[in-house]
LOKE-704826 format. One line per 10 residues: number of its first residue (from 1); for each residue x, y, z of N, C-alpha, C. Coordinates in steps of 0.2 Angstrom, whole numbers, plus 5000, padded with zeros to 4 digits. Example, Ala and Ser with C-alpha at 12.3 -4.5 7.8 and 13.67 -1.06 7.14 Angstrom:
2
1) 5066,4972,5039,5062,4978,5039,5066,4984,5039  5064,4989,5035,5068,4995,5036,5064,5000,5039
***
This chain:
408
1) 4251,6406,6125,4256,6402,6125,4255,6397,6131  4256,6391,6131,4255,6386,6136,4262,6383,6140  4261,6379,6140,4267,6377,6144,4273,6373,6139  4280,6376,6142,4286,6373,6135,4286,6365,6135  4285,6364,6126,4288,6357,6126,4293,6354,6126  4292,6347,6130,4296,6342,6133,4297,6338,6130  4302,6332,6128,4302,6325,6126,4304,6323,6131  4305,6315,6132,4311,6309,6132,4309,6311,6144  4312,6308,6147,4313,6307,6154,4313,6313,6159  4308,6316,6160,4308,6322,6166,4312,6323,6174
11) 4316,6317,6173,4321,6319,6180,4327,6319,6176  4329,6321,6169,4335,6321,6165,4336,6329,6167  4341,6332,6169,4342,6339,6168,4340,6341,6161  4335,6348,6161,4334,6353,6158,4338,6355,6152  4337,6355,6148,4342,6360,6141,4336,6365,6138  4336,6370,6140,4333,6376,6140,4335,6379,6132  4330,6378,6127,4333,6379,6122,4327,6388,6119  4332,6393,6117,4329,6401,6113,4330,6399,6107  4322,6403,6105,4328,6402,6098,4327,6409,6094  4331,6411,6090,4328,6417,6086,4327,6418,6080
21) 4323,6418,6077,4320,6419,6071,4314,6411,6069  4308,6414,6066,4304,6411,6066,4301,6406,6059  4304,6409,6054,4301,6408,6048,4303,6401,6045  4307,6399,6039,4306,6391,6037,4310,6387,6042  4318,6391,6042,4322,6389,6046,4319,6386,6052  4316,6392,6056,4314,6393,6062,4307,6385,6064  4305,6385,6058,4300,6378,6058,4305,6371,6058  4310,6370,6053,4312,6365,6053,4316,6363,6061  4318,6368,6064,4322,6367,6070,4318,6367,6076  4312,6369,6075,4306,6367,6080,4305,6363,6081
31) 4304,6359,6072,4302,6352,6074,4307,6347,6076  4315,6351,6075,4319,6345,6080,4320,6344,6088  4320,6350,6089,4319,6350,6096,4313,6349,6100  4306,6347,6095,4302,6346,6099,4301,6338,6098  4304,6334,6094,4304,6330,6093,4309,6325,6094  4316,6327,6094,4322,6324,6098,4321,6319,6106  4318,6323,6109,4319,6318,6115,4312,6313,6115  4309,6312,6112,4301,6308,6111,4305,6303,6106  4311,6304,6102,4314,6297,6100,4320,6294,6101  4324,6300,6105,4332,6298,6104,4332,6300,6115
41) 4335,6293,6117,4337,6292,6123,4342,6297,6124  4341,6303,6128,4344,6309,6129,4349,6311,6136  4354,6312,6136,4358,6316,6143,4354,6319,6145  4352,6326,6143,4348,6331,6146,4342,6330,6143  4336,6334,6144,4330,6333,6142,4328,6342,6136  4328,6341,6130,4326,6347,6128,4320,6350,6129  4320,6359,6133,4315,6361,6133,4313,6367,6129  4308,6370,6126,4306,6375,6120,4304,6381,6124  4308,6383,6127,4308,6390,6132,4303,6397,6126  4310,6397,6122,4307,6404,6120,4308,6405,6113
51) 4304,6411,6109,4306,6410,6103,4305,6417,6102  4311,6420,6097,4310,6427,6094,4308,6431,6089  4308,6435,6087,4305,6440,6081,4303,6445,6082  4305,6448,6077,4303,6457,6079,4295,6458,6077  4291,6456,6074,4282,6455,6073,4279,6448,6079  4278,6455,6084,4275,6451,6091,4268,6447,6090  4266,6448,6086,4260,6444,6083,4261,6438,6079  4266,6439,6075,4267,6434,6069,4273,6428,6075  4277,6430,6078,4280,6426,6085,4275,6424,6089  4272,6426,6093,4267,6423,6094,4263,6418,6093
61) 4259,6419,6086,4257,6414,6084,4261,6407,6082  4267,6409,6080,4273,6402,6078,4275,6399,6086  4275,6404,6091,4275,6399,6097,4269,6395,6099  4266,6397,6097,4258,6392,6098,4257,6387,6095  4261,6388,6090,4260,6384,6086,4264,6378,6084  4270,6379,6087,4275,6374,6088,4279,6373,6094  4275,6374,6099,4275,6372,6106,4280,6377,6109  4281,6383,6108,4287,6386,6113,4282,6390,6118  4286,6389,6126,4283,6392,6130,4281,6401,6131  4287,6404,6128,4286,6410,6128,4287,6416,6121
71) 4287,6417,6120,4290,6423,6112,4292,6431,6115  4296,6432,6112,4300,6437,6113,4300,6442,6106  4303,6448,6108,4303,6453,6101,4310,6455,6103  4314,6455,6106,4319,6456,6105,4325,6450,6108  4330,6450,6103,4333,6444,6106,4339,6445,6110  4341,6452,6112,4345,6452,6120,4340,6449,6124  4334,6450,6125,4329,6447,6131,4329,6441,6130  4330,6440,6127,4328,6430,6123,4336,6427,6127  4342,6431,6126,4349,6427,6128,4347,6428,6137  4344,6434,6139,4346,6434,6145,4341,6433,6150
81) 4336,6428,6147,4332,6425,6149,4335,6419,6155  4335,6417,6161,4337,6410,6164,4335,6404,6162  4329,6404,6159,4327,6399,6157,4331,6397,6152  4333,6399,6148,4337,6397,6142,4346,6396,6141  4347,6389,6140,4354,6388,6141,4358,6386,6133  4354,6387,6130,4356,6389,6121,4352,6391,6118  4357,6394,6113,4353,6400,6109,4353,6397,6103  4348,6396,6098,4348,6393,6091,4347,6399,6087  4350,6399,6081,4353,6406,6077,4348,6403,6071  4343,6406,6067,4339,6405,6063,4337,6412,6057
91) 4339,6414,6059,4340,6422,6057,4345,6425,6049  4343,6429,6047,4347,6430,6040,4354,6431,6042  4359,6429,6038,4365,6430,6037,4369,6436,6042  4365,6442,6042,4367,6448,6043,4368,6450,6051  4365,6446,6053,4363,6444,6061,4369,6441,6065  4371,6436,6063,4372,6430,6065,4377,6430,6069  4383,6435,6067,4388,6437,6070,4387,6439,6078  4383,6446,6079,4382,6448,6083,4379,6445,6089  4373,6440,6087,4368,6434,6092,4373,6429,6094  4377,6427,6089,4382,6421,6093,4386,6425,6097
101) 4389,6429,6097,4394,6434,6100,4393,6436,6106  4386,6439,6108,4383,6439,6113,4382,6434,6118  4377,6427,6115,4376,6424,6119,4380,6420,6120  4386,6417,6118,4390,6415,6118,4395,6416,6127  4394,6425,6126,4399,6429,6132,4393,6430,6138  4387,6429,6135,4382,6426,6142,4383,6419,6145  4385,6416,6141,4388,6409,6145,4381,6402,6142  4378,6405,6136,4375,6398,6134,4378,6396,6127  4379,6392,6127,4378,6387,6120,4374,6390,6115  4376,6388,6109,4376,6392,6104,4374,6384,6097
111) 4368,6385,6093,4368,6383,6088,4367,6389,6082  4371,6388,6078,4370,6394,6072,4369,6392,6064  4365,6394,6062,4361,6391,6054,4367,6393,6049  4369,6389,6045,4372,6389,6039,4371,6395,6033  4374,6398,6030,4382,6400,6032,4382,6402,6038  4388,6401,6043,4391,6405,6047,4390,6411,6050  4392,6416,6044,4392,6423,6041,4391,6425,6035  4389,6433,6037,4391,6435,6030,4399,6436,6025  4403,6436,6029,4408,6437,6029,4416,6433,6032  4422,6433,6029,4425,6429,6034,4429,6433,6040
121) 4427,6439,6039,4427,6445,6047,4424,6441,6050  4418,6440,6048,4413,6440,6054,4413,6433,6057  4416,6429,6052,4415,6422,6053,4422,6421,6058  4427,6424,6059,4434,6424,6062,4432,6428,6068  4429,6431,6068,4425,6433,6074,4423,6430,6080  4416,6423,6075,4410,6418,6079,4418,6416,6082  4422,6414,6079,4427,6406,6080,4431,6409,6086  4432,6416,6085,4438,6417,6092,4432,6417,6099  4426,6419,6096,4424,6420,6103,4420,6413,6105  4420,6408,6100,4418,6403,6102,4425,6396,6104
131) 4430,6398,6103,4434,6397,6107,4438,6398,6115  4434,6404,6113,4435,6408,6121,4429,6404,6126  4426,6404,6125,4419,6400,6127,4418,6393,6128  4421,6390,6124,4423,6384,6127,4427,6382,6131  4434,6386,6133,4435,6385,6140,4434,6386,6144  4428,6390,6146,4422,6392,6151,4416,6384,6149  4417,6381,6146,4410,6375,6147,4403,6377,6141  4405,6383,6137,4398,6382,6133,4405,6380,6126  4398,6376,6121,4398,6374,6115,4394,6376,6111  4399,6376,6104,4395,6379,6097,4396,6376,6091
141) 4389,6377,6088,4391,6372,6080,4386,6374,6077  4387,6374,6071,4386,6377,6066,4380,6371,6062  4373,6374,6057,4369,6369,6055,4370,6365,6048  4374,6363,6049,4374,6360,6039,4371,6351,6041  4366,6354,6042,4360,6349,6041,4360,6341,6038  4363,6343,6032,4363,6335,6027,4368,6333,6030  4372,6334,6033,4379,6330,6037,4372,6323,6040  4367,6325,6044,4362,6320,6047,4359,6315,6041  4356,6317,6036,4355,6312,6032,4358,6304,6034  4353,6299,6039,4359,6293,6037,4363,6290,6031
151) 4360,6292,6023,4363,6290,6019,4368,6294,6018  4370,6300,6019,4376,6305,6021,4381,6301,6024  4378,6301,6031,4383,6299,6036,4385,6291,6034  4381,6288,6032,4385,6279,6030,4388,6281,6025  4388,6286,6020,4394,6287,6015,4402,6289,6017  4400,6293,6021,4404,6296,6028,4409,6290,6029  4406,6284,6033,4408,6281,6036,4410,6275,6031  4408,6273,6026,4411,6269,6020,4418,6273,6017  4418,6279,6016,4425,6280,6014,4430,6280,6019  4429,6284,6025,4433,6283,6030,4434,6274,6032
161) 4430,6271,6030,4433,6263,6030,4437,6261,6026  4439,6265,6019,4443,6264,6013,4439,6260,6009  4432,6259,6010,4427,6255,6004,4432,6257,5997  4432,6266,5996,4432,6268,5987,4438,6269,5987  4445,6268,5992,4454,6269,5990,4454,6276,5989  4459,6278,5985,4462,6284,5983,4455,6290,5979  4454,6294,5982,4448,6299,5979,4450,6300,5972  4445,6300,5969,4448,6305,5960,4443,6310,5961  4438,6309,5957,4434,6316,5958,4428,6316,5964  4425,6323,5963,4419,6323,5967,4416,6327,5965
171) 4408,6326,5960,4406,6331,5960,4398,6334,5964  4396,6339,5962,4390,6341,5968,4385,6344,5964  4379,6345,5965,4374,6350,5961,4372,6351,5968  4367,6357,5968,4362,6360,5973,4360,6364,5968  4350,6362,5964,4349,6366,5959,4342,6368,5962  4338,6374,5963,4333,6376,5963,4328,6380,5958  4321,6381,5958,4319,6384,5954,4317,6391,5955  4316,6393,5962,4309,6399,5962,4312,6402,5963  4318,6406,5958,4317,6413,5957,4316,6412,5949  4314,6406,5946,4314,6407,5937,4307,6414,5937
181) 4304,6417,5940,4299,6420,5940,4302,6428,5940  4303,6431,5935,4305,6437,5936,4300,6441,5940  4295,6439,5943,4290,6445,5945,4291,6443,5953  4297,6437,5955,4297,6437,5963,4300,6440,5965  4300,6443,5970,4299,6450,5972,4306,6449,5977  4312,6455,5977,4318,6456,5981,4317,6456,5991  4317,6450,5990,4317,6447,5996,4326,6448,6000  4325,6446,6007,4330,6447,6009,4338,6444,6007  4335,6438,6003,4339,6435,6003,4342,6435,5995  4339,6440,5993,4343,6442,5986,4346,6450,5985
191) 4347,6453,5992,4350,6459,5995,4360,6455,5998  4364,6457,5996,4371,6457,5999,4372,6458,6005  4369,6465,6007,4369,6466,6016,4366,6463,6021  4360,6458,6019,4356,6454,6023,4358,6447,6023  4359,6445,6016,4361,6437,6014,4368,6438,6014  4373,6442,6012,4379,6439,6010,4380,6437,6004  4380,6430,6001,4379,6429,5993,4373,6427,5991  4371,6423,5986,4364,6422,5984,4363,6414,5984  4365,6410,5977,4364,6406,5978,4371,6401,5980  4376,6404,5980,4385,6405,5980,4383,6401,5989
201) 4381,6408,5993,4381,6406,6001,4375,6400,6004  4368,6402,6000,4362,6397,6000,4365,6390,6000  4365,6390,5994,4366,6382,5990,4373,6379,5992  4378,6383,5988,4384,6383,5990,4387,6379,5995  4384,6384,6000,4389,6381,6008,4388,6374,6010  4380,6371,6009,4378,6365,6010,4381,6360,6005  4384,6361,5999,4390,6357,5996,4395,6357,5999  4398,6362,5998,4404,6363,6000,4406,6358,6005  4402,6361,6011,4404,6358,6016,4400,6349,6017  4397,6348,6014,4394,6339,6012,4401,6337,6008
211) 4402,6339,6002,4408,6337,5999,4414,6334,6003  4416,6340,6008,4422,6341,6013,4421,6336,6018  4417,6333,6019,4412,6331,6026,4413,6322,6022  4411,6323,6018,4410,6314,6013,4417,6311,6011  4424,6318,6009,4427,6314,6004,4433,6313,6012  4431,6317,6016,4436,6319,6023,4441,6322,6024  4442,6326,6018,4448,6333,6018,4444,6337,6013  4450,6343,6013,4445,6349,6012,4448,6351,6004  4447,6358,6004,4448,6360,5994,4454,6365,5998  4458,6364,5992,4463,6369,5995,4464,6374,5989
221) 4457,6375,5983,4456,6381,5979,4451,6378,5975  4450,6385,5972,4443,6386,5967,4443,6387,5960  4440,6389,5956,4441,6394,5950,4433,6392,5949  4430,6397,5948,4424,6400,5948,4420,6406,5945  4414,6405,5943,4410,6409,5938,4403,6412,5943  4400,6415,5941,4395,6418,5947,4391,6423,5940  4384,6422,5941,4379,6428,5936,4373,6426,5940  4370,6433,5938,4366,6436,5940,4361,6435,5934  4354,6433,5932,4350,6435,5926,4345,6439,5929  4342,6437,5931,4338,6444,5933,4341,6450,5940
231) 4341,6457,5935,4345,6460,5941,4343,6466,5943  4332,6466,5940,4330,6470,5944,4324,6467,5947  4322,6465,5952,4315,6462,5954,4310,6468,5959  4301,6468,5957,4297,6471,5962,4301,6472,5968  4299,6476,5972,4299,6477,5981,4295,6472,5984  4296,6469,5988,4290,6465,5994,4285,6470,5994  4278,6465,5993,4271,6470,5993,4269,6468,6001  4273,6461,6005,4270,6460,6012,4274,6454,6014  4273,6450,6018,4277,6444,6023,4281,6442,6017  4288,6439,6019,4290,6433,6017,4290,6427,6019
241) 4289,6423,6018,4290,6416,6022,4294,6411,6016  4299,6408,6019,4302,6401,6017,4306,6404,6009  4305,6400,6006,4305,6404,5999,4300,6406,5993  4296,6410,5997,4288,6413,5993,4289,6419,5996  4286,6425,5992,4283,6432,5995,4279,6433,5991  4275,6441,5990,4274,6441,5986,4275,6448,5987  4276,6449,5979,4277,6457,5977,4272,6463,5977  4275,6470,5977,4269,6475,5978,4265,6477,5971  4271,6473,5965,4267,6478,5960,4266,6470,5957  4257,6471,5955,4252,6465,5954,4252,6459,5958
251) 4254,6460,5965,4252,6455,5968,4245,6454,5974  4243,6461,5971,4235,6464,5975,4238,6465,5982  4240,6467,5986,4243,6467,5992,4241,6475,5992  4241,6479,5988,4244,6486,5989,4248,6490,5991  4251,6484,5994,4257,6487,5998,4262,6487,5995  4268,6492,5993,4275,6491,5990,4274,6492,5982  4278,6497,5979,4279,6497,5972,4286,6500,5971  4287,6500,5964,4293,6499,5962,4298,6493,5960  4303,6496,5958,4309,6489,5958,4315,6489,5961  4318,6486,5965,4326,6485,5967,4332,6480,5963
261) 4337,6485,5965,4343,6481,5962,4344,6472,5966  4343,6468,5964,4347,6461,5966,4354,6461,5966  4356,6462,5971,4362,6464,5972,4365,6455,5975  4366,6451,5972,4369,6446,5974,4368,6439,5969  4373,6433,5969,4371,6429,5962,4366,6425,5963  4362,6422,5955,4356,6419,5955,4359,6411,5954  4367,6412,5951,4370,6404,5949,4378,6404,5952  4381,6400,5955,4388,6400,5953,4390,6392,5951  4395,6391,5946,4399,6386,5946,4405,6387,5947  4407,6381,5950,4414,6381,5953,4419,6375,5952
271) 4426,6373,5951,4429,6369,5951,4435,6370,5956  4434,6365,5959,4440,6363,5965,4445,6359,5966  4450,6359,5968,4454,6355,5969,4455,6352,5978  4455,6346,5978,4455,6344,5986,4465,6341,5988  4464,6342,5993,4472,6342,5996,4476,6335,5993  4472,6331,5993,4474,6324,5990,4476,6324,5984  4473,6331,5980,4474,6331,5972,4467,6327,5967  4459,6327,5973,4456,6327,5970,4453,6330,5966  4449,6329,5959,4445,6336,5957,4439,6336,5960  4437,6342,5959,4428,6343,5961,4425,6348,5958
281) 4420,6348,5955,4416,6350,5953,4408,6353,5959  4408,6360,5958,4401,6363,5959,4397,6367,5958  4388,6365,5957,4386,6371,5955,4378,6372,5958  4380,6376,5959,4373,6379,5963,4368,6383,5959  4361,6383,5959,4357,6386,5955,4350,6388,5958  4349,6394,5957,4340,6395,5960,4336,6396,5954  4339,6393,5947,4337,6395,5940,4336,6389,5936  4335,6383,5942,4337,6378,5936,4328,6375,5936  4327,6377,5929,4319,6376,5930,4317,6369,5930  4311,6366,5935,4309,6359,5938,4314,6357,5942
291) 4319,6361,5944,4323,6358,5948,4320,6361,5958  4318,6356,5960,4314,6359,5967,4320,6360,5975  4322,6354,5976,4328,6356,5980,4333,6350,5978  4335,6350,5973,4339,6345,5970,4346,6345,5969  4349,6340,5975,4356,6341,5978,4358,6334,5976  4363,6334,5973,4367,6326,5973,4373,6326,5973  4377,6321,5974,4382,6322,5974,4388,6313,5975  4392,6314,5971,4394,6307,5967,4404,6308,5969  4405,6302,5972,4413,6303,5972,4415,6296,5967  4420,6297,5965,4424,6294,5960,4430,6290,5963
301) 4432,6284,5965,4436,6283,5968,4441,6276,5965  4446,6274,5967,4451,6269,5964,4448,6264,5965  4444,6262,5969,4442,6255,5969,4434,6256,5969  4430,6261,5969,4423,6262,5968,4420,6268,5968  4414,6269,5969,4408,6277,5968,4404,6276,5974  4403,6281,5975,4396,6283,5980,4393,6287,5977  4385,6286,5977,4382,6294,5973,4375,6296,5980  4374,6301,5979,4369,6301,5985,4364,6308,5983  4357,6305,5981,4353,6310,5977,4348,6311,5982  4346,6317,5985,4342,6320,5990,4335,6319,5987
311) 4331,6318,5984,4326,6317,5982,4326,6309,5982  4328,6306,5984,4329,6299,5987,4333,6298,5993  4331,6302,5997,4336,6301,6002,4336,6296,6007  4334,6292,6007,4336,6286,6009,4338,6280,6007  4343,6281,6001,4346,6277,5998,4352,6277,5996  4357,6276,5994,4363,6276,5992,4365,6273,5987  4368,6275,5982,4371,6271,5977,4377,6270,5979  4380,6264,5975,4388,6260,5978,4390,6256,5973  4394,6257,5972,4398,6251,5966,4404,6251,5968  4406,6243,5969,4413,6241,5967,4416,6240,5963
321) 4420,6244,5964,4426,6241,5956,4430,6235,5957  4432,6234,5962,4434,6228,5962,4431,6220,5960  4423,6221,5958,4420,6215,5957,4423,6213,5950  4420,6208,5948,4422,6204,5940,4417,6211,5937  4420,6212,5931,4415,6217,5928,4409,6211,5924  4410,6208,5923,4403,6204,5920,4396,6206,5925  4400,6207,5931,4390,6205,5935,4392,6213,5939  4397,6219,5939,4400,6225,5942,4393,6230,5940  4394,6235,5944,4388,6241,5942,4384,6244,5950  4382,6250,5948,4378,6253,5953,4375,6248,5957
331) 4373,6247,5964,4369,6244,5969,4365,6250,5973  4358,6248,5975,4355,6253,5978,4357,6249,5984  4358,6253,5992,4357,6252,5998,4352,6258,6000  4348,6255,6003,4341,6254,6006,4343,6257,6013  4343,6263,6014,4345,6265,6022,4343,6264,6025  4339,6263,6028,4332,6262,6033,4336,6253,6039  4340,6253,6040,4343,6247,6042,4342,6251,6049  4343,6247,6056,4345,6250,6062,4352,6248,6065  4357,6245,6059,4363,6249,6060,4364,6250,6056  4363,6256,6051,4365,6261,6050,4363,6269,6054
341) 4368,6274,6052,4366,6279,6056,4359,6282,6057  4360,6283,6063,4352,6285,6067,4346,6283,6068  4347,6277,6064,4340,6274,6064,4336,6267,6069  4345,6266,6074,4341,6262,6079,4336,6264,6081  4336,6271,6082,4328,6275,6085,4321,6276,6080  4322,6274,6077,4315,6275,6072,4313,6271,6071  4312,6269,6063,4304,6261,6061,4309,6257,6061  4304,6252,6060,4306,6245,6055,4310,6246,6049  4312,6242,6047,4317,6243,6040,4313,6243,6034  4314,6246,6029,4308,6250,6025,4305,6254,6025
351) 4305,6257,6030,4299,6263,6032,4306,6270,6034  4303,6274,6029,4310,6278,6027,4309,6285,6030  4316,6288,6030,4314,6297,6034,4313,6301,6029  4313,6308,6031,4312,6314,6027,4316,6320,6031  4315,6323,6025,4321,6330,6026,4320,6333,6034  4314,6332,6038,4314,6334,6042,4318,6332,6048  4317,6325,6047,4322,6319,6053,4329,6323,6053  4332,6327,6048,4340,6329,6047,4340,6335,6053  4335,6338,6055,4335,6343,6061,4335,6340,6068  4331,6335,6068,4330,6329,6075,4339,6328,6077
361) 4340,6325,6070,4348,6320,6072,4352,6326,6073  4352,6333,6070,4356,6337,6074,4354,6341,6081  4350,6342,6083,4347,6344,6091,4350,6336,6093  4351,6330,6090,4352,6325,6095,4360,6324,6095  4363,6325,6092,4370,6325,6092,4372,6333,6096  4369,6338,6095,4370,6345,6099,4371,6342,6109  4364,6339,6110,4363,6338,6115,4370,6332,6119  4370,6329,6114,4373,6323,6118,4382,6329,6118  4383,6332,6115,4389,6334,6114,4389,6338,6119  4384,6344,6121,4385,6347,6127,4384,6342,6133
371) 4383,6338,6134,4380,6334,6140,4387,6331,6142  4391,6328,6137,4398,6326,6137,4403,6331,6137  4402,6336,6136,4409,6344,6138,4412,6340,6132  4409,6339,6127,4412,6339,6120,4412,6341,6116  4416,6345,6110,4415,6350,6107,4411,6346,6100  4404,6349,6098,4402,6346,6092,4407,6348,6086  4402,6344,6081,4403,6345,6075,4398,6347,6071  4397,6351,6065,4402,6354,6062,4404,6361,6066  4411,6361,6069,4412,6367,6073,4411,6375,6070  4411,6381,6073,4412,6386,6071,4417,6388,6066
381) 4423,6383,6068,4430,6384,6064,4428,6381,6056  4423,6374,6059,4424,6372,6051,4418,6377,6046  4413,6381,6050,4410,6384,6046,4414,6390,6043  4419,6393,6047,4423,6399,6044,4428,6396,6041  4429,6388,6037,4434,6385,6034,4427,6385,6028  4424,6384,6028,4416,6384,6022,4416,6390,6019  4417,6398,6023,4417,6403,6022,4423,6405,6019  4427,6402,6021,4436,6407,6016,4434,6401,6010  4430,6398,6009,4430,6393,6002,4424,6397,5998  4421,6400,6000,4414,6404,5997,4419,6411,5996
391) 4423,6413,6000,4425,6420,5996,4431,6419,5991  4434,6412,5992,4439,6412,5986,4436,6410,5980  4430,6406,5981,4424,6408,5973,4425,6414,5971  4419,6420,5976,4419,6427,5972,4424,6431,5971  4430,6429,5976,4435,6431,5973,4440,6431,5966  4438,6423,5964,4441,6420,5959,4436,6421,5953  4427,6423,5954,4425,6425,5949,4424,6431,5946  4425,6435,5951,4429,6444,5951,4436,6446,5944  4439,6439,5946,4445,6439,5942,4446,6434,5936  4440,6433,5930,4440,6429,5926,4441,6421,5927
401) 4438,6419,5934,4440,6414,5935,4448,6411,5935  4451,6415,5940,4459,6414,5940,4459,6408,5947  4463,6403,5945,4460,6398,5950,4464,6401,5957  4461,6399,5962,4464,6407,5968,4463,6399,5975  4467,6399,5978,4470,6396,5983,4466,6398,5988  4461,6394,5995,4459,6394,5998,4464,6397,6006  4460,6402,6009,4465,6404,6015,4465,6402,6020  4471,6400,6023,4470,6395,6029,4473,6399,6033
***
């Protein structure tokens, strides 16, 4: 391991960034921290102290690999390191409570991955103690990522200008494919105690809270369906990484046989009600075949639509209702402008971003929020406001879909 990477102006104060956990998460968040201050004019300077994982070897190499100074195998050492004044949370669901909870009452700043929790215990927990910790000067926020997309945030910013008038509906898909393979193997994240839900907490929470984020209030209940189709898969036969393993029985590894229970859902759909008395519609899928990471999502409104498909993310769709209907219909906008969100720091106009730019713009709004003593967004409370909306799902799909009010 060499020396930690730095961006943007070396006599800016340090932001000493740990992070724990190494794997897709852990890559996508690398690249925004190592990449944030080399484009975005920063308060402090981001530095890539240290990285965690319980496989010293497999840590190791990912710190090599994506410029972090040191690697660690356990992440108390990682919080009470000096060099490190935030903790980045990349870790399964199962974790998450505990690492924020700590580092927190060590006195750093706190980034935590999406969902929150597993739980709305554990999530009511982050909030009181990230409450508490804010009037001591540290900050925390929660990663719902597509929030940065700038065709997101200029949707964001057209409704809250009253472009679309009164909401009607809004609906959402997040549809993926690889678990259509019954031979993929019972990974963490198809276990209850490690992930929480399945494709419910996954998919889920990044609607939920995109939806809640675009339309600018929130769902005040659900009524909801949840299945499982496959609900016995192989054992891991070796590594996981991102969303690939491989299994022990025929996938030549030799390691690992047998089958386990998939303890958590492979689809949920759900229908919501927003405070305004919009409808919403959502559904998440790791079953939807050909479908690779495909999220959209469309609002309905009294004077016009916005629709916004991830696999074209740099565009937006837009129609107003109020034109003559002879020449009225969809319009593409072309997001790449530099005034549109985040993009004074990048290309020329045409020249468009990628899924990865959504982790930059969050290390870059993190930063600037700490540097300012101002609390970011999305907070720990909006992610434990994500989280009492994901458990009146399972709770309303427990009871034949009985529509079940969200708790506030």
């Amino acid at each position: 391991m060499g020396q930690p990477q730095q961006g943007g102006d070396t006599e800016k104060p340090p932001l000493g960034v740990g992070m724990v956990g190494y794997a897709f998460m852990g890559a996508a968040h690398s690249q925004g921290w190592r990449t944030v201050g080399r484009v975005f004019d920063l308060p402090r300077r981001p530095v890539l102290a240290a990285v965690c994982g319980r496989d010293g070897q497999a840590v190791r190499a990912m710190a090599d690999r994506h410029g972090w100074a040191a690697a660690e195998t356990d992440w108390r050492a990682l919080i009470a390191r000096d060099d490190v004044d935030l903790v980045d949370i990349c870790t399964p669901g199962d974790s998450h409570a505990e690492i924020a909870v700590a580092a927190l009452a060590a006195g750093k700043h706190v980034l935590c991955e999406k969902p929150l929790a597993n739980t709305v215990a554990e999530a009511e927990m982050m909030v009181a103690a990230a409450e508490a910790a804010q009037e001591r000067g540290q900050m925390s926020m929660v990663g719902f990522n597509y929030r940065r997309v700038p065709a997101t945030s200029l949707a964001r910013s057209m409704v809250a200008e009253g472009r679309l008038g009164t909401l009607r509906h809004v609906r959402v898909t997040y549809l993926q494919d690889w678990l259509v393979n019954r031979e993929f193997p019972l990974t963490w994240r198809l276990r209850k105690e490690a992930a929480g839900s399945g494709a419910l907490g996954d998919l889920g929470a990044h609607i939920i809270d995109l939806a809640q984020y675009v339309a600018g209030e929130r769902l005040v209940g659900v009524s909801g369906l949840t299945e499982t189709f496959v609900r016995e898969r192989p054992l891991p036969g070796g590594a996981s990484s991102g969303l690939s393993a491989v299994s022990g029985a025929g996938g030549g590894t030799g390691a690992g046989s047998g089958v386990g229970t998939v303890t958590v859902d492979d689809a949920a759909l759900f229908t919501g009600r927003f405070a305004s008395g919009a409808l919403a519609s959502f559904e998440a899928s790791r079953f939807a075949t050909g479908r690779k990471n495909s999220l959209r999502i469309e609002l309905n409104a009294e004077r016009g639509s916005l629709a916004f498909d991830l696999e074209r993310l740099n565009e937006l769709s837009y129609h107003d209702h109020t034109e003559p209907g002879a020449h009225a219909g969809f319009r593409r906008i072309l997001v790449t402008e530099p005034d549109h969100p985040y993009l004074d720091a990048w290309w020329p106009p045409g020249h468009g971003l990628g899924y990865e730019h959504t982790f930059v713009h969050q290390a870059r709004d993190l930063v600037h929020a700490i540097a300012a003593s101002r609390p970011p967004v999305p907070s720990f409370a909006d992610g434990l406001q994500v989280q009492r909306v994901l458990a009146a799902v399972e709770e309303s799909a427990e009871k034949n879909s009985v529509y079940t009010p969200i708790a506030v």
